[in-house]
TIDO-481922 format. One record per residue: residue in three letters; chain; y, z, x of N, C-alpha, C in turn. Coordinates in Angstrom, 3 decimals. Layout:
// TIDO-481922
<pt "ALA"; "A"; <Y; Z; X>; <Y; Z; X>; <Y; Z; X>>
...
***
This chain:
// TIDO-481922
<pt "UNK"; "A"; <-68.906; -64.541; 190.088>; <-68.349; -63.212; 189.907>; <-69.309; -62.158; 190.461>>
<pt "UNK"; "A"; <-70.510; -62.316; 190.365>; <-71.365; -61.532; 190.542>; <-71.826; -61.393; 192.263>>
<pt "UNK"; "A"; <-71.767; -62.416; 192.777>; <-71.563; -62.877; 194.039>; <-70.786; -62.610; 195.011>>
<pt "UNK"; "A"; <-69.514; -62.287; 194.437>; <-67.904; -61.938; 194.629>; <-68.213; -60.456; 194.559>>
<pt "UNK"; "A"; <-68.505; -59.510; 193.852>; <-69.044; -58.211; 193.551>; <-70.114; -57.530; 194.828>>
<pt "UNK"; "A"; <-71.144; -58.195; 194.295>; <-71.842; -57.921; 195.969>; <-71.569; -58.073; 196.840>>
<pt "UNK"; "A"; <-70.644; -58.760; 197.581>; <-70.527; -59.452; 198.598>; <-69.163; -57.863; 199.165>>
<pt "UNK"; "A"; <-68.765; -57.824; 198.220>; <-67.574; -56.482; 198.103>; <-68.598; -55.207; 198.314>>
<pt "UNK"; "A"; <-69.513; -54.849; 197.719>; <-70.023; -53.908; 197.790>; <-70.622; -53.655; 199.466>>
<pt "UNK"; "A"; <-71.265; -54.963; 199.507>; <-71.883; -54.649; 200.987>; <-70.656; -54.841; 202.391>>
<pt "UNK"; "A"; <-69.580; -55.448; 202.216>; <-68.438; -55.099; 202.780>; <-68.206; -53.544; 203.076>>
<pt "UNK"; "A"; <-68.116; -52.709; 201.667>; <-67.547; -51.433; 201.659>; <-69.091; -50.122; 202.157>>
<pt "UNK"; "A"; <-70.476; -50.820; 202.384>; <-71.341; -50.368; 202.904>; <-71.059; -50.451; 204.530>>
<pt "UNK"; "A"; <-70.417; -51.912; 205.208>; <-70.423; -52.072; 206.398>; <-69.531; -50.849; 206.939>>
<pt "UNK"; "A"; <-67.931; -50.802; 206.022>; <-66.938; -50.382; 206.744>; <-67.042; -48.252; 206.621>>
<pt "UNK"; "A"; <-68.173; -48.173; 205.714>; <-68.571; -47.079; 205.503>; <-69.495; -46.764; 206.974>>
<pt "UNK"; "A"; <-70.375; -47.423; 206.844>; <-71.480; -47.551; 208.381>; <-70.573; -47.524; 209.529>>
<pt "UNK"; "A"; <-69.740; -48.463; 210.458>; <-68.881; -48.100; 210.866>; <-68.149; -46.757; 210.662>>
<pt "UNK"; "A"; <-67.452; -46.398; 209.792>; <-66.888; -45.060; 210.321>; <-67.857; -44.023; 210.199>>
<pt "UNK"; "A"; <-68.645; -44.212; 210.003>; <-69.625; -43.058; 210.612>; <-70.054; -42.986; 211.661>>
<pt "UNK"; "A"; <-70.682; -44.265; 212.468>; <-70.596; -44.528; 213.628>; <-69.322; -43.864; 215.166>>
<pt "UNK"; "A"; <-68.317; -44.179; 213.901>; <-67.251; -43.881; 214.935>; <-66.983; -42.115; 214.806>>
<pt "UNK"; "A"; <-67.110; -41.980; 213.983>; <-67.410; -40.507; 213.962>; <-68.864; -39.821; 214.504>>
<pt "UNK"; "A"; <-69.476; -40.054; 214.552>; <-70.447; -39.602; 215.667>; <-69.964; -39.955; 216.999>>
<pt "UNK"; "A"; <-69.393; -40.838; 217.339>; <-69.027; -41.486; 219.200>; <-68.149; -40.191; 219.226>>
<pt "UNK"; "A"; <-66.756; -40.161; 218.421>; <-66.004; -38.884; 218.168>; <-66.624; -37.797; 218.931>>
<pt "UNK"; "A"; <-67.623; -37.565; 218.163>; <-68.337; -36.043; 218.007>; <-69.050; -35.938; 219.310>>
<pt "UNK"; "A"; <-69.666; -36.533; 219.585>; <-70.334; -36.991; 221.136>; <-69.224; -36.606; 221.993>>
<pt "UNK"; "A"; <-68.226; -37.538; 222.229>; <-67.159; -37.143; 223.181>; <-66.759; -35.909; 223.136>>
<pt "UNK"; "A"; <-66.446; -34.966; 222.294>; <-65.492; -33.853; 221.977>; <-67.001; -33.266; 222.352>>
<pt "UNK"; "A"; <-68.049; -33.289; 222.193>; <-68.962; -32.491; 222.585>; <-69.294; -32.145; 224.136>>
<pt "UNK"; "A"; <-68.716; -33.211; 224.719>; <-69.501; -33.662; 226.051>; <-68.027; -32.803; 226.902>>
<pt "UNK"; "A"; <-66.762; -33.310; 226.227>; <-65.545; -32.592; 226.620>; <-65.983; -30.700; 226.830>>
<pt "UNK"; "A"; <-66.411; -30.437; 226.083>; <-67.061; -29.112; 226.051>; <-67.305; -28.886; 226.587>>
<pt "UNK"; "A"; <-68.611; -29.402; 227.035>; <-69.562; -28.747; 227.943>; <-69.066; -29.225; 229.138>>
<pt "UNK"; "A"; <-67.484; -30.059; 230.117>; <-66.993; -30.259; 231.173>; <-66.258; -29.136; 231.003>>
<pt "UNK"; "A"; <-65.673; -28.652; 230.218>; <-65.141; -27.674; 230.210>; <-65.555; -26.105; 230.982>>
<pt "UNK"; "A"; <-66.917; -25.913; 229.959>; <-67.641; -24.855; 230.036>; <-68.377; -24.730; 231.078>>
<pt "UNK"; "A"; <-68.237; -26.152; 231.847>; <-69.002; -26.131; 233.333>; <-68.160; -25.919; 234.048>>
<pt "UNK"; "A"; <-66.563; -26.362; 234.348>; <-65.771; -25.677; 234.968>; <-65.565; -24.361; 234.986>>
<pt "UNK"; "A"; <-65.842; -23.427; 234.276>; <-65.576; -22.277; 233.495>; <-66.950; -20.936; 234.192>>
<pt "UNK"; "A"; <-67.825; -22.197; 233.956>; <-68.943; -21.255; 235.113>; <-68.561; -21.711; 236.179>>
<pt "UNK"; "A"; <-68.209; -22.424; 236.832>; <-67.900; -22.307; 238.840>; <-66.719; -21.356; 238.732>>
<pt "UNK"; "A"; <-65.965; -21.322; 237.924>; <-65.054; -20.432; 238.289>; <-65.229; -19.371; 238.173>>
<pt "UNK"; "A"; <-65.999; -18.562; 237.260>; <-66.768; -17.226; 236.987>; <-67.559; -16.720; 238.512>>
<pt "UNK"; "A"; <-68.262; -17.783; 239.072>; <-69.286; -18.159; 240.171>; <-68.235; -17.521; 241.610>>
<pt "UNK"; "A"; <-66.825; -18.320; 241.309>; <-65.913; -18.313; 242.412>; <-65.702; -16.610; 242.384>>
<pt "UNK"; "A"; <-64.848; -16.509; 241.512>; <-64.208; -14.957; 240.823>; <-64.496; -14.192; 239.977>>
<pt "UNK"; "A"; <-66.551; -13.749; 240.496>; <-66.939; -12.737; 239.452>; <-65.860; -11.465; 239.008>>
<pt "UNK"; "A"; <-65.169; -11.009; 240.178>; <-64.799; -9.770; 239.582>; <-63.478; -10.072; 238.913>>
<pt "UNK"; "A"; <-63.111; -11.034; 238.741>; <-61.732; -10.773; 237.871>; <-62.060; -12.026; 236.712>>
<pt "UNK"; "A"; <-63.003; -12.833; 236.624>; <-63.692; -13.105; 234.869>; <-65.072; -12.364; 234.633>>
<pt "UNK"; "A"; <-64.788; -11.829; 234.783>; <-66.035; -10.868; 234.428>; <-66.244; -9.937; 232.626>>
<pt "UNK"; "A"; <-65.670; -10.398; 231.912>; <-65.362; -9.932; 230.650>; <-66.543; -10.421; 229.836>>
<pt "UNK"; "A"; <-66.844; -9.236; 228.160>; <-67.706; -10.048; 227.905>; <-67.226; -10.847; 226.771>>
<pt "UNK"; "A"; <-66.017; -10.767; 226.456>; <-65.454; -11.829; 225.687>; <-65.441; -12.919; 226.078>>
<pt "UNK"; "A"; <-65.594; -13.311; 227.076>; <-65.805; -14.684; 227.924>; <-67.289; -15.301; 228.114>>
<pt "UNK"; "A"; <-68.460; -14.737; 228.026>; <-69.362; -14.960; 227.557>; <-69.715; -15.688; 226.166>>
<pt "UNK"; "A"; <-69.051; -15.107; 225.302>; <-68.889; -15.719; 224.065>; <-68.685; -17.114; 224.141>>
<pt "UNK"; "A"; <-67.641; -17.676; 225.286>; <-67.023; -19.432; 225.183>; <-68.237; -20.188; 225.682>>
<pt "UNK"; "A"; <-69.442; -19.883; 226.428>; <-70.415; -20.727; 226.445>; <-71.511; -20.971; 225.517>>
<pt "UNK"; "A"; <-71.242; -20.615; 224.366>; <-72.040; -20.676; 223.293>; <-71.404; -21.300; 221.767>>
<pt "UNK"; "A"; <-71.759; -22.143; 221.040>; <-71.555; -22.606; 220.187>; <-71.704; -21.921; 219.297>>
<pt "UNK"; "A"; <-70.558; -21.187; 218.502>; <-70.629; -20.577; 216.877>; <-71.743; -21.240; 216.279>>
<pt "UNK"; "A"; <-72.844; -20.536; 215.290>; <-73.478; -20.792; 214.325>; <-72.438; -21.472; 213.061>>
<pt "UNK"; "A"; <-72.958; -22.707; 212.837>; <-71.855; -23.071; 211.548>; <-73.135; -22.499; 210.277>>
<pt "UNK"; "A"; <-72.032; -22.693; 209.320>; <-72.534; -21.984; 207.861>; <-73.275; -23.271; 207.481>>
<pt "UNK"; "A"; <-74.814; -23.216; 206.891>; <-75.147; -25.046; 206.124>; <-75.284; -23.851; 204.642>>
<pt "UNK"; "A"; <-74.388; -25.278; 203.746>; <-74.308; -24.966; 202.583>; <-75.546; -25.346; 201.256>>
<pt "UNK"; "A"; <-75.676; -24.592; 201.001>; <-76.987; -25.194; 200.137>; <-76.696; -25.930; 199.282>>
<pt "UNK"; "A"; <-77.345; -27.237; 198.493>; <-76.947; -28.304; 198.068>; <-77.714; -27.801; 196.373>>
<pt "UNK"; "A"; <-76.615; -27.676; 195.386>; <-77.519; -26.735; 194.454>; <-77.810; -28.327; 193.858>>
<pt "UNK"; "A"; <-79.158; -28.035; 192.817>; <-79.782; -28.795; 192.167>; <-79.310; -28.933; 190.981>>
<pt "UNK"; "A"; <-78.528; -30.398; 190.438>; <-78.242; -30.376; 189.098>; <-79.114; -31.115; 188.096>>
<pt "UNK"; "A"; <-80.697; -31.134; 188.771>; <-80.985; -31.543; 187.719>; <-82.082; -31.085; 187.241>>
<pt "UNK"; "A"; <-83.093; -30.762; 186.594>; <-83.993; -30.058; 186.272>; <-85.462; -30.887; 186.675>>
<pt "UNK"; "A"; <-86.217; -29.656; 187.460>; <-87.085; -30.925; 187.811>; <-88.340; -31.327; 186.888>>
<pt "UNK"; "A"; <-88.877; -32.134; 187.246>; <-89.805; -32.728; 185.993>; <-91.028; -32.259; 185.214>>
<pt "UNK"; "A"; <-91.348; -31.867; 184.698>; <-92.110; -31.126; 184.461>; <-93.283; -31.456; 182.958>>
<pt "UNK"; "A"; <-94.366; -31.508; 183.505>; <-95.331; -32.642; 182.942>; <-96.045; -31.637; 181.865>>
<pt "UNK"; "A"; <-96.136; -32.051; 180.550>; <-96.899; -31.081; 179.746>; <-98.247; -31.750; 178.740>>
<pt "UNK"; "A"; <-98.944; -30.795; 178.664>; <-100.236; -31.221; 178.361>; <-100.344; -30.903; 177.122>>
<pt "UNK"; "A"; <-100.940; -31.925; 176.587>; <-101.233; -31.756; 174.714>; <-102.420; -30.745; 174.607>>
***
């Protein structure tokens, strides 16, 4: 039983590892898609300064700042006291 248990657990570690994996390859691609994008985007700027010439368009070669969320602390930390 116990054997049967682990053997499940490290299963649901593999298929966890895997999709993370595959979600990074994901993220890679859609990243790389980007920046083919954004390289087309400058030759064409390159081709037809005067009619993309905006500076709202400047904006698309740069990656938004994402928000990192702070991870609050639920537990109190340890705190050693002296007699």
């Amino acid at each position: 039983m116990r054997l049967k248990q682990e053997l499940a657990t490290t299963a649901d570690l593999v298929s966890a590892v895997l999709k993370r994996e595959q979600l990074k390859r994901e993220t890679a691609q859609h990243a790389k898609a980007v920046w083919e994008k954004r390289e087309d985007f400058s030759s064409l700027k390159r081709k037809f300064p005067s009619l993309l010439n905006a500076k709202e368009d400047e904006e698309l070669f740069y990656d938004k700042e994402r928000v990192v969320k702070k991870v609050k602390q639920t537990e109190q930390p340890y705190v050693l006291s002296l007699p």
